[in-house]
LUMBA-262314 format. One record per residue: residue number from 1; residue in one letter; z negated, x, y of N, C-alpha, C in turn. Coordinates in nm, 3 decimals, always signed. Atoms other than C-alpha are relative to their C-alpha. Layout:
N
<NUM 'a' <Z X Y> <Z X Y> <Z X Y>>
...
END
This chain:
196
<1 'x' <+0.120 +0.049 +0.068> <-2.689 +26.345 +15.360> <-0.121 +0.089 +0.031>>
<2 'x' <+0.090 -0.043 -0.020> <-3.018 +26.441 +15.406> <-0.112 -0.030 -0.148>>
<3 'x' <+0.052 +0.013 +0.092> <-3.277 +26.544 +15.150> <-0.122 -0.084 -0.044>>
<4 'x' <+0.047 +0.097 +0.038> <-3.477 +26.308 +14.951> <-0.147 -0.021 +0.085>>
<5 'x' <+0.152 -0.003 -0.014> <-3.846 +26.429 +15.110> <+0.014 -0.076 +0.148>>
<6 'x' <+0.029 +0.033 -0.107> <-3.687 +26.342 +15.463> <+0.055 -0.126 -0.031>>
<7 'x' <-0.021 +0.148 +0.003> <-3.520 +25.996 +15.363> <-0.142 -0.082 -0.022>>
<8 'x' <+0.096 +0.082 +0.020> <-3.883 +25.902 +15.231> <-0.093 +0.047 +0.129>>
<9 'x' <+0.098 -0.006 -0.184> <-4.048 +26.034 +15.566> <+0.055 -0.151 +0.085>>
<10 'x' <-0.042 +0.109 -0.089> <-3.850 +25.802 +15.726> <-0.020 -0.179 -0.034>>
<11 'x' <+0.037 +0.192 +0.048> <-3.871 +25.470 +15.538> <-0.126 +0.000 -0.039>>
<12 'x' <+0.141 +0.032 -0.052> <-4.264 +25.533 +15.507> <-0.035 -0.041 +0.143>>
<13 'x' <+0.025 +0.033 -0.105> <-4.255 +25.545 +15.860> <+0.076 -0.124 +0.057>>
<14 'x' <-0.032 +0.138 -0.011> <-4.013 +25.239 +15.897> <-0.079 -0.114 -0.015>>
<15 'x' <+0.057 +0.146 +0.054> <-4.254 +25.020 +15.678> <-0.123 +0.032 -0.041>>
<16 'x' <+0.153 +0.003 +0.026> <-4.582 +25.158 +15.625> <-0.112 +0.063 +0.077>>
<17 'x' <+0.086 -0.065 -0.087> <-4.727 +25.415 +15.860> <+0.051 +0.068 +0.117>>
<18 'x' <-0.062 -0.080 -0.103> <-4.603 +25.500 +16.193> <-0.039 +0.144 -0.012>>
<19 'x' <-0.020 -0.188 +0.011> <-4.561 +25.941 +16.188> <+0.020 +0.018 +0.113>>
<20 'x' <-0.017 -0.075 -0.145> <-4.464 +25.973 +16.497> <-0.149 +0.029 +0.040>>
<21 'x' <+0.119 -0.043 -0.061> <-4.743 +26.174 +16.684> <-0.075 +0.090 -0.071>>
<22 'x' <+0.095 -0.045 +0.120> <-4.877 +26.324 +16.370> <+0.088 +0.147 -0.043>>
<23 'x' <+0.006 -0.106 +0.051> <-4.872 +26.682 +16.253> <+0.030 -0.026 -0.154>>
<24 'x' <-0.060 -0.057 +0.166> <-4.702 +26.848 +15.956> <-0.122 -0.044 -0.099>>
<25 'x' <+0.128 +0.022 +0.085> <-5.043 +26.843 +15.783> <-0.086 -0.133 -0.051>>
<26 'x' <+0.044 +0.162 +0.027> <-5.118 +26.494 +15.827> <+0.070 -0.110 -0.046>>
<27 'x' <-0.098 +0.068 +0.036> <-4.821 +26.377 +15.729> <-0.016 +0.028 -0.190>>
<28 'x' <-0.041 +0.016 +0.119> <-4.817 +26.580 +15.378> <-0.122 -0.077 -0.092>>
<29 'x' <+0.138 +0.094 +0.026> <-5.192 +26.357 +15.337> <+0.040 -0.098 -0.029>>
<30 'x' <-0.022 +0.125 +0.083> <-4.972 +26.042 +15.310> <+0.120 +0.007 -0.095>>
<31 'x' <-0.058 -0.006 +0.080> <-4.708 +26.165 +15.131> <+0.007 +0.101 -0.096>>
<32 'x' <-0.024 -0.055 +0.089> <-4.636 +26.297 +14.799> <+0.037 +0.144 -0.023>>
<33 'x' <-0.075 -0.138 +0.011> <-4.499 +26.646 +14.912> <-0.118 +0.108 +0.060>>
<34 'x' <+0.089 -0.150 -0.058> <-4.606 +27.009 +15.018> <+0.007 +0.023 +0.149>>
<35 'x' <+0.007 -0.056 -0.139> <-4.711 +27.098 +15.359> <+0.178 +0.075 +0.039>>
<36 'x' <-0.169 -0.066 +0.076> <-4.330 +27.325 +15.246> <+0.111 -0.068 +0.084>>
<37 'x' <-0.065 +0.103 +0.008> <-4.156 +27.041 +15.186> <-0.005 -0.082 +0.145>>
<38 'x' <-0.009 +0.063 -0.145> <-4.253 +26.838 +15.475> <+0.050 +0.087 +0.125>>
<39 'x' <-0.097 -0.110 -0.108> <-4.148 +27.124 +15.713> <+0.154 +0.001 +0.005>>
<40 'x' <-0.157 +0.019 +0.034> <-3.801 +27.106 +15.555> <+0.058 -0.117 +0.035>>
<41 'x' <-0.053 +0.104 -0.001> <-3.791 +26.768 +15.582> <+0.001 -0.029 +0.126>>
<42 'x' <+0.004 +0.024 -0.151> <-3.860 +26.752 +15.922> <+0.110 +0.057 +0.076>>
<43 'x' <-0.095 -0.114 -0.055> <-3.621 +27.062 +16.008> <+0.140 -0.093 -0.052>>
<44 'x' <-0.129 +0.053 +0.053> <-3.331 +26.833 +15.809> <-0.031 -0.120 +0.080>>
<45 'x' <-0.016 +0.135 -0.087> <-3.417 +26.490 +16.020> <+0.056 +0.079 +0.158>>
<46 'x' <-0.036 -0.076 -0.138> <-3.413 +26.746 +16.351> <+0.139 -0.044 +0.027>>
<47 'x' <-0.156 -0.043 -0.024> <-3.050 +26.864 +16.299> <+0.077 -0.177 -0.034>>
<48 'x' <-0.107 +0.136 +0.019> <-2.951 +26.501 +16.158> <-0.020 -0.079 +0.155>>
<49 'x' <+0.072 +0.024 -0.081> <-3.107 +26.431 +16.549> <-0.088 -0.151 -0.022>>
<50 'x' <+0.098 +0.108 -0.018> <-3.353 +26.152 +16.421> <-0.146 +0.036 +0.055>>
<51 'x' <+0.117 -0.078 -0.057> <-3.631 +26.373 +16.554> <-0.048 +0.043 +0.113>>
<52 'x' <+0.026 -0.064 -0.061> <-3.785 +26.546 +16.769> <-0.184 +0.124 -0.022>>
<53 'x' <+0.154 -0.112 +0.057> <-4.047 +26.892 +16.663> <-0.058 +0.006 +0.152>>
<54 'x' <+0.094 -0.058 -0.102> <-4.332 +26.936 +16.941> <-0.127 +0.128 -0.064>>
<55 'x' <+0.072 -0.094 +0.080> <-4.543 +27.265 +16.929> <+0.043 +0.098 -0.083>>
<56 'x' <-0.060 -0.105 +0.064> <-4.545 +27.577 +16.777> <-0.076 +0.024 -0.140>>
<57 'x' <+0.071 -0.042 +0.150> <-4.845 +27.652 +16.552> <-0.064 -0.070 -0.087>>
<58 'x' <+0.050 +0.184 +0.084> <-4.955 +27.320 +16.471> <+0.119 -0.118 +0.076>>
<59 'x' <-0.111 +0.123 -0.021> <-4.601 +27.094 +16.473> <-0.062 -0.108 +0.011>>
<60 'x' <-0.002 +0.098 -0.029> <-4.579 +26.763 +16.555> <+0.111 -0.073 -0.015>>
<61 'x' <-0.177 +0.118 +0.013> <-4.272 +26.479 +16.452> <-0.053 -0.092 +0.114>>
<62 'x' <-0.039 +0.070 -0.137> <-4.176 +26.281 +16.767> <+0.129 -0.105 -0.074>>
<63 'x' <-0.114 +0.092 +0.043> <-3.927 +25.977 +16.657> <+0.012 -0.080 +0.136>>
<64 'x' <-0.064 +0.058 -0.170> <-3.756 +25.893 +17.040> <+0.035 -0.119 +0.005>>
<65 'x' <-0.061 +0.137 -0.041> <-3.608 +25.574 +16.931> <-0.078 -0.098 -0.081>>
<66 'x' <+0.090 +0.113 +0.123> <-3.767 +25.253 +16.794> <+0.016 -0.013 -0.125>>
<67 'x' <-0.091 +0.006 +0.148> <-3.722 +25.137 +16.447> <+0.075 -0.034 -0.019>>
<68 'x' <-0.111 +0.080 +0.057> <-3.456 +24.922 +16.465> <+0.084 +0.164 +0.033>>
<69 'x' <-0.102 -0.108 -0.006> <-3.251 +25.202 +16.611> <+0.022 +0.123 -0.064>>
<70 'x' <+0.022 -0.094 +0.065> <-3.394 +25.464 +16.401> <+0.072 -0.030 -0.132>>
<71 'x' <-0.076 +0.046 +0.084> <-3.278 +25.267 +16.138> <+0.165 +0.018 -0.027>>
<72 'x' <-0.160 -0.002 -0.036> <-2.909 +25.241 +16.247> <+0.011 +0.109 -0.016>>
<73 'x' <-0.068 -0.152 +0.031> <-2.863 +25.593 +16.305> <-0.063 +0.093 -0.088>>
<74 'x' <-0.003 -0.057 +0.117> <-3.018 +25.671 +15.987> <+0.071 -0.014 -0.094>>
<75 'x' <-0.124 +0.004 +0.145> <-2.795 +25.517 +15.769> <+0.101 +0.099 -0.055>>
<76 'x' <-0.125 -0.103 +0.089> <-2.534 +25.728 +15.741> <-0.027 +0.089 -0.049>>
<77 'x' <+0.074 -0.147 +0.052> <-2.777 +26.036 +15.641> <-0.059 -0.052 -0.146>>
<78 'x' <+0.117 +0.060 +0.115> <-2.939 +25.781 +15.359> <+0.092 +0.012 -0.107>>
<79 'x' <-0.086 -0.002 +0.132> <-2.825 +25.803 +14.997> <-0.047 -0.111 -0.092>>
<80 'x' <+0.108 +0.070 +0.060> <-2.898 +25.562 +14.711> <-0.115 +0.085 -0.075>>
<81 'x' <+0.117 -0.100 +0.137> <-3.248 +25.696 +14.529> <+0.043 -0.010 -0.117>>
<82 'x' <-0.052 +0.005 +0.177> <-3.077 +25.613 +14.182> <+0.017 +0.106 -0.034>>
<83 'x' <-0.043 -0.105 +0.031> <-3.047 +25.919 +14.019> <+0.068 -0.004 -0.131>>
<84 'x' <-0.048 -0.014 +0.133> <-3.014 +25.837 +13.687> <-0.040 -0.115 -0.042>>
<85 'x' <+0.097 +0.146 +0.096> <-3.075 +25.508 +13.450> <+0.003 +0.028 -0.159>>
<86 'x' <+0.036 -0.039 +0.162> <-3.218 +25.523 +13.104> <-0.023 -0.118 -0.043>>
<87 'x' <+0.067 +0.090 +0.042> <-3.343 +25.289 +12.850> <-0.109 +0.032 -0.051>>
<88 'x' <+0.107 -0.059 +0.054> <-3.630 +25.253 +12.696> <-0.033 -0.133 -0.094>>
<89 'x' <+0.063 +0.068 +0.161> <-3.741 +25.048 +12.320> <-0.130 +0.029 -0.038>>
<90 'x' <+0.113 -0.019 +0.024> <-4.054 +25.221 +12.318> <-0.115 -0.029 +0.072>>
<91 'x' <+0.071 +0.059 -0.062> <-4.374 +25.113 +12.437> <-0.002 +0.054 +0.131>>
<92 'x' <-0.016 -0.063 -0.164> <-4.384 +25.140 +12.839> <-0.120 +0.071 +0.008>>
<93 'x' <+0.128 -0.046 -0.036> <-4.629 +25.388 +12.984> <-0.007 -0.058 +0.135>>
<94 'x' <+0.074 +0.061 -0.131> <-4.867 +25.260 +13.245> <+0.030 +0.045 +0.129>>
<95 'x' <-0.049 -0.089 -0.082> <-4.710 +25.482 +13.493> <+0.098 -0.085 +0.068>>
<96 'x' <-0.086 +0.136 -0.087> <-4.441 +25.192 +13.537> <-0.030 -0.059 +0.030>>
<97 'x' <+0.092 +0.129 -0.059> <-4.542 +24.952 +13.765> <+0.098 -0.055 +0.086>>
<98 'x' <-0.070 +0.061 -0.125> <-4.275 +24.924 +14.051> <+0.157 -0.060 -0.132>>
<99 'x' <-0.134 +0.042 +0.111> <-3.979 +24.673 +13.919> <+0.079 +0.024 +0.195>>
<100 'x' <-0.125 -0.064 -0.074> <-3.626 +24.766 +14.055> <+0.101 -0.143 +0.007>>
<101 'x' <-0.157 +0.040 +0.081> <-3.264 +24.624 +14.056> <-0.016 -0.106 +0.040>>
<102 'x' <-0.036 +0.162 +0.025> <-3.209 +24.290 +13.990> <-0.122 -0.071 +0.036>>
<103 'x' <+0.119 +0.056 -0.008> <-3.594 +24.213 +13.956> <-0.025 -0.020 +0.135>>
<104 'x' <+0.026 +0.032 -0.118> <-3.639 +24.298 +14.298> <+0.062 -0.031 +0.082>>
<105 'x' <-0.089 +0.130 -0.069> <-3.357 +24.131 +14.454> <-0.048 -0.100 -0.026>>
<106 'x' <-0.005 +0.106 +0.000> <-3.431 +23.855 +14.321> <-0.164 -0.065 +0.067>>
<107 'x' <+0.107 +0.087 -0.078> <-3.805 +23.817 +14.430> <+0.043 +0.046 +0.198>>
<108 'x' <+0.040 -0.043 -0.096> <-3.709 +23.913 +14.736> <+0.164 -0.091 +0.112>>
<109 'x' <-0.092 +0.118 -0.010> <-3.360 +23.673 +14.760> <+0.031 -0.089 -0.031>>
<110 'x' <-0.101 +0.146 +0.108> <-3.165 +23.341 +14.617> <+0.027 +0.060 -0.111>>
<111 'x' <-0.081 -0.106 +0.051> <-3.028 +23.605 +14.381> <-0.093 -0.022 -0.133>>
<112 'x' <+0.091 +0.047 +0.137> <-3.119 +23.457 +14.004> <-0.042 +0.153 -0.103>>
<113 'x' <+0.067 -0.084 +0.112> <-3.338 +23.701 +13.776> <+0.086 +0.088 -0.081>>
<114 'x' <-0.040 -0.061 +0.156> <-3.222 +23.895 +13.444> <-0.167 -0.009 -0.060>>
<115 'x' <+0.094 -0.041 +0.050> <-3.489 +23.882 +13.189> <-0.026 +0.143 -0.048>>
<116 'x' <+0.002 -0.121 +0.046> <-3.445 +24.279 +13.122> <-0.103 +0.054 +0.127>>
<117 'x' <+0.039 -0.071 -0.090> <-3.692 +24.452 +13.321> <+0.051 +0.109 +0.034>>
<118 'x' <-0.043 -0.131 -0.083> <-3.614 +24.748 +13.562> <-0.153 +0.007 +0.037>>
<119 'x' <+0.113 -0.112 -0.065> <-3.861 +25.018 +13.663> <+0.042 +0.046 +0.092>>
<120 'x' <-0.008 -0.115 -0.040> <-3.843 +25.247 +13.883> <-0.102 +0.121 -0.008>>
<121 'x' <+0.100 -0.095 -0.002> <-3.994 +25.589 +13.893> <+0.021 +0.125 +0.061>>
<122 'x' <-0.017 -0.094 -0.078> <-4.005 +25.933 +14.065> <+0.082 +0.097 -0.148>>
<123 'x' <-0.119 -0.058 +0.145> <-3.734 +26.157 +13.828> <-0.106 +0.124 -0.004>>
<124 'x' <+0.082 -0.105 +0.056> <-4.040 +26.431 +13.875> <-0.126 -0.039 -0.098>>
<125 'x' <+0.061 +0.065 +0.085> <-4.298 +26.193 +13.726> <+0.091 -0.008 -0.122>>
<126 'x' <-0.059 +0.040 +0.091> <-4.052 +26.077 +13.460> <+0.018 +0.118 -0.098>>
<127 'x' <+0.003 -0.167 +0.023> <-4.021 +26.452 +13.365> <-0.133 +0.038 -0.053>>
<128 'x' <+0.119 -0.051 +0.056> <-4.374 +26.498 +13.332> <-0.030 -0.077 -0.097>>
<129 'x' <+0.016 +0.095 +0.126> <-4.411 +26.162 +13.121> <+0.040 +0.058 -0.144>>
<130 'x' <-0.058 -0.027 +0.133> <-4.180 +26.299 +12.887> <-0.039 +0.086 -0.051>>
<131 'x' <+0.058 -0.134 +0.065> <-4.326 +26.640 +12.832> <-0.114 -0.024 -0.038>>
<132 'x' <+0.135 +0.029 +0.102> <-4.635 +26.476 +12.771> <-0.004 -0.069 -0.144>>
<133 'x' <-0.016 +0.015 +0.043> <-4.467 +26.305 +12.554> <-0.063 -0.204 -0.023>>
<134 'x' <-0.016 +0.123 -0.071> <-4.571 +25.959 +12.703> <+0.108 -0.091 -0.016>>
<135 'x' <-0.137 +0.099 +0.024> <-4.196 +25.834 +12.698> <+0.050 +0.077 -0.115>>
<136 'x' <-0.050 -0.138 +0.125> <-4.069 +25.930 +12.350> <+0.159 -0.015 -0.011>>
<137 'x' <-0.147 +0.030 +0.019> <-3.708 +25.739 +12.301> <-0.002 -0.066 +0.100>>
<138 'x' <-0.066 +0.044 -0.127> <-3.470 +25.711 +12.585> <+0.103 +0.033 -0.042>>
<139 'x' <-0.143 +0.015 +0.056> <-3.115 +25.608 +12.531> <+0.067 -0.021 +0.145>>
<140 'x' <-0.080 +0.034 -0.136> <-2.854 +25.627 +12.860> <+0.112 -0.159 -0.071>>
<141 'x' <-0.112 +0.082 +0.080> <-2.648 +25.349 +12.630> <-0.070 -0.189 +0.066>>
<142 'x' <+0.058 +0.159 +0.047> <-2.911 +25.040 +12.553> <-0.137 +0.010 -0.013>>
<143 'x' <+0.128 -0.015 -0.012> <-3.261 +24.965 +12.526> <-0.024 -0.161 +0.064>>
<144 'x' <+0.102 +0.079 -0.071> <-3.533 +24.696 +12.653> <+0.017 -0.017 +0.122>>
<145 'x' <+0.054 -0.013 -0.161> <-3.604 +24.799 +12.977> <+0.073 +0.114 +0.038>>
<146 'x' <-0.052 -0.117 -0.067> <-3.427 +25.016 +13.225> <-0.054 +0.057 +0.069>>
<147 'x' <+0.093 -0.014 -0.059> <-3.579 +25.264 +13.384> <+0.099 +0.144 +0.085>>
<148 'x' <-0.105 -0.094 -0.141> <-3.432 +25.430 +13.750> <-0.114 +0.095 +0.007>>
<149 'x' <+0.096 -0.121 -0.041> <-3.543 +25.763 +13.782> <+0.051 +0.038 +0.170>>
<150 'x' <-0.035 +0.006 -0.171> <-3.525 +25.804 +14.208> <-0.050 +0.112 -0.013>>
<151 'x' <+0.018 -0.169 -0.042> <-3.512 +26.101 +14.424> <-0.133 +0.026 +0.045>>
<152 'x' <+0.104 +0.019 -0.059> <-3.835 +25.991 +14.579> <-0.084 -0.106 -0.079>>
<153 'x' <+0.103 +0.071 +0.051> <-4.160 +25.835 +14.488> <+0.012 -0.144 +0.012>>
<154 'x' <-0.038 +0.144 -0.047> <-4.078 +25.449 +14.499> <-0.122 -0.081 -0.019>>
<155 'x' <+0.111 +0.058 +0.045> <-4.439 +25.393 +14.410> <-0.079 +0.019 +0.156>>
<156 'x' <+0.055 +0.039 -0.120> <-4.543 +25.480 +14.775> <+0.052 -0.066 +0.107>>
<157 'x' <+0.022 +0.096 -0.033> <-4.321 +25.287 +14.930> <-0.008 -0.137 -0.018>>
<158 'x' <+0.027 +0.061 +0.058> <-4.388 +25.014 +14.710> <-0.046 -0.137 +0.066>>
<159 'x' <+0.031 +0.102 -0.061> <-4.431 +24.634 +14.819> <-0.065 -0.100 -0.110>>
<160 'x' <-0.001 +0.089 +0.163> <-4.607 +24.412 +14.558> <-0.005 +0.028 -0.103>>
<161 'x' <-0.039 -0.048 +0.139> <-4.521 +24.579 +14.253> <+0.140 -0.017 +0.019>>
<162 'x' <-0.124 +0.031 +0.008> <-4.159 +24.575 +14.376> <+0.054 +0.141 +0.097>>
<163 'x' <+0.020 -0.117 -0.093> <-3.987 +24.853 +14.551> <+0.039 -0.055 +0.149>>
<164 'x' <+0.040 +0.066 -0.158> <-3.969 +24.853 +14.956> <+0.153 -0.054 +0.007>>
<165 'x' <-0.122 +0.031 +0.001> <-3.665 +24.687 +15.098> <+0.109 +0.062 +0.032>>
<166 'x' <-0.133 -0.057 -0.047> <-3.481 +24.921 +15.260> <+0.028 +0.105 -0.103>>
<167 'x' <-0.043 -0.057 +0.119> <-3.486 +25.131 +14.934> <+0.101 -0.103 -0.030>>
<168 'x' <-0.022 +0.120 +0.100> <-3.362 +24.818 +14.767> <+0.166 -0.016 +0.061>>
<169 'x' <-0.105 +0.031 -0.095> <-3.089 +24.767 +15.039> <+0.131 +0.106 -0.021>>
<170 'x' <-0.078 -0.128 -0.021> <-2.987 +25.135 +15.007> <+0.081 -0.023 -0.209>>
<171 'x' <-0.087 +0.022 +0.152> <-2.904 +25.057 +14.609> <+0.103 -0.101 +0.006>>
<172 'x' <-0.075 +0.073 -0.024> <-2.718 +24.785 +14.671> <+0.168 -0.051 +0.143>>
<173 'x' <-0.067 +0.016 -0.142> <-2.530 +24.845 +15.027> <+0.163 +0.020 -0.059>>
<174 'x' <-0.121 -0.020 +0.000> <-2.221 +24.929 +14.867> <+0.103 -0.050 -0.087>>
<175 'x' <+0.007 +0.072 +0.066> <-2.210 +24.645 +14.644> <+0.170 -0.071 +0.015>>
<176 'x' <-0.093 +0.057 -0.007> <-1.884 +24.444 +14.605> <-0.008 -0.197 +0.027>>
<177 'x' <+0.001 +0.124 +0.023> <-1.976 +24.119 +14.528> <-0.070 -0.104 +0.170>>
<178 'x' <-0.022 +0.015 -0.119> <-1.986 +23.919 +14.866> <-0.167 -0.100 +0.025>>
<179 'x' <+0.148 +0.062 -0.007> <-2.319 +23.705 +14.789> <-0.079 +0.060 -0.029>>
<180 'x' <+0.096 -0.135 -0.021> <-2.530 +24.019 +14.700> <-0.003 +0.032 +0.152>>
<181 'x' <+0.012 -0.020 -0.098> <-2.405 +24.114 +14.999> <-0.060 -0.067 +0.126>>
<182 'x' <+0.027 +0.114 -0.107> <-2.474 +23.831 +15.224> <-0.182 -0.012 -0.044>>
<183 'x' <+0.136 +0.038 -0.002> <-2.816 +23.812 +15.075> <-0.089 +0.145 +0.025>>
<184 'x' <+0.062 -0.165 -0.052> <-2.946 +24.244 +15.105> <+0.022 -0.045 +0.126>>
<185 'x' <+0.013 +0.002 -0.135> <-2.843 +24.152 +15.484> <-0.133 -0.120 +0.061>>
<186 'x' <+0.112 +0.079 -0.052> <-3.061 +23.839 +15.494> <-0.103 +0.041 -0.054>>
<187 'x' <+0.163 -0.096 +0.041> <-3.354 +24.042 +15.312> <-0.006 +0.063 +0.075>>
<188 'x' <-0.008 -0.021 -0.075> <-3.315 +24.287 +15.575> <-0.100 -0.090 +0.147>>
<189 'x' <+0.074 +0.106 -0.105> <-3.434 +23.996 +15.851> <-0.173 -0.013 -0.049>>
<190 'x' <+0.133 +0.015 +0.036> <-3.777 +23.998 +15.637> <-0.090 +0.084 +0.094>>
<191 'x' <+0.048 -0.076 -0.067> <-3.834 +24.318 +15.855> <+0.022 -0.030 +0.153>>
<192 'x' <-0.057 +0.106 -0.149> <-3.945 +24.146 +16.227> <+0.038 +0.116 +0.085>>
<193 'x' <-0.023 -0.069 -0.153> <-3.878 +24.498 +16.429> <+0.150 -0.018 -0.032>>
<194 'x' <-0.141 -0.038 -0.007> <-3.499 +24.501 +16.279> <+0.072 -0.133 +0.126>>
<195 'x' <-0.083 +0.062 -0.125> <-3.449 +24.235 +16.539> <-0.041 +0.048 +0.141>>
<196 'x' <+0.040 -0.049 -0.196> <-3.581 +24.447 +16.886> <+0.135 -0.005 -0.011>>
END
């Protein structure tokens, strides 16, 4: 497995901003992390070889293979973002916006609704909510609304107000049920490079 800052390097760059070519520095401009962090994350895609570092005193990420293929031989390094699920009875803070789970299967397959909303949210945001005291009651049992705290920001790569798909894919890939399954593969096809 590889750590959360480089799984979201990679599926930004799958579905929102090609990185390749771009310096450490310009990279931590579209994402959420530390100049640090992005170094690490880069140094952990290296050794997983989805990479390639150019340069010494001002790096550079190099990604050698297209996306579809980048894709493939990322999987096995990807984890699900779920970290944890909570409930929540108390009023939502505005901070939730991306729906998860079920919600976003379903706008995004055949795959019928639940009226329970799902969130998602970054488990370091969710952290700060609470100390502000923003989210007051959270039950791991029952509740309203569920709310996925992820390893990564699911608000940048965000589609709609829904989260991106290959997040979505990665919660579900190891699913049992054979028409979930059959339908995460035909969501999948929504993305036109996964067919080079």
């Amino acid at each position: 497995r590889i750590q959360p800052a480089a799984q979201c390097l990679v599926l930004f760059h799958l579905q929102k901003q090609n990185l390749s070519g771009l310096g450490f520095r310009q990279i931590a401009d579209y994402l959420p992390y530390s100049y640090l962090t992005i170094t690490r994350a880069v140094d952990d895609l290296t050794e997983a070889g989805l990479c390639e570092i150019e340069g010494t005193k001002e790096k550079t990420i190099f990604f050698t293979s297209n996306k579809a293929e980048l894709w493939k031989n990322a999987l096995g390094w990807f984890s699900n973002p779920v970290k944890k699920r909570v409930f929540i009875n108390d009023d939502l803070p505005g901070h939730l916006t991306v729906k998860t789970n079920i919600n976003a299967l379903s706008h995004f397959t055949q795959i019928n609704d639940e009226r329970k909303p799902f969130f998602a949210i970054w488990e370091k945001k969710f952290r700060e909510l609470k100390k502000k005291g923003k989210i007051k009651i959270s039950s791991q049992y029952d509740g309203e609304v569920v709310v996925e705290q992820w390893s990564y920001d699911p608000e940048i790569l965000s589609d709609q107000g829904f989260v991106d798909i290959l997040s979505l894919y990665l919660i579900y890939r190891e699913e049992t049920d054979d028409r979930v399954n059959l339908e995460i593969n035909q969501m999948l096809k929504r993305l036109p490079w996964l067919e080079e």
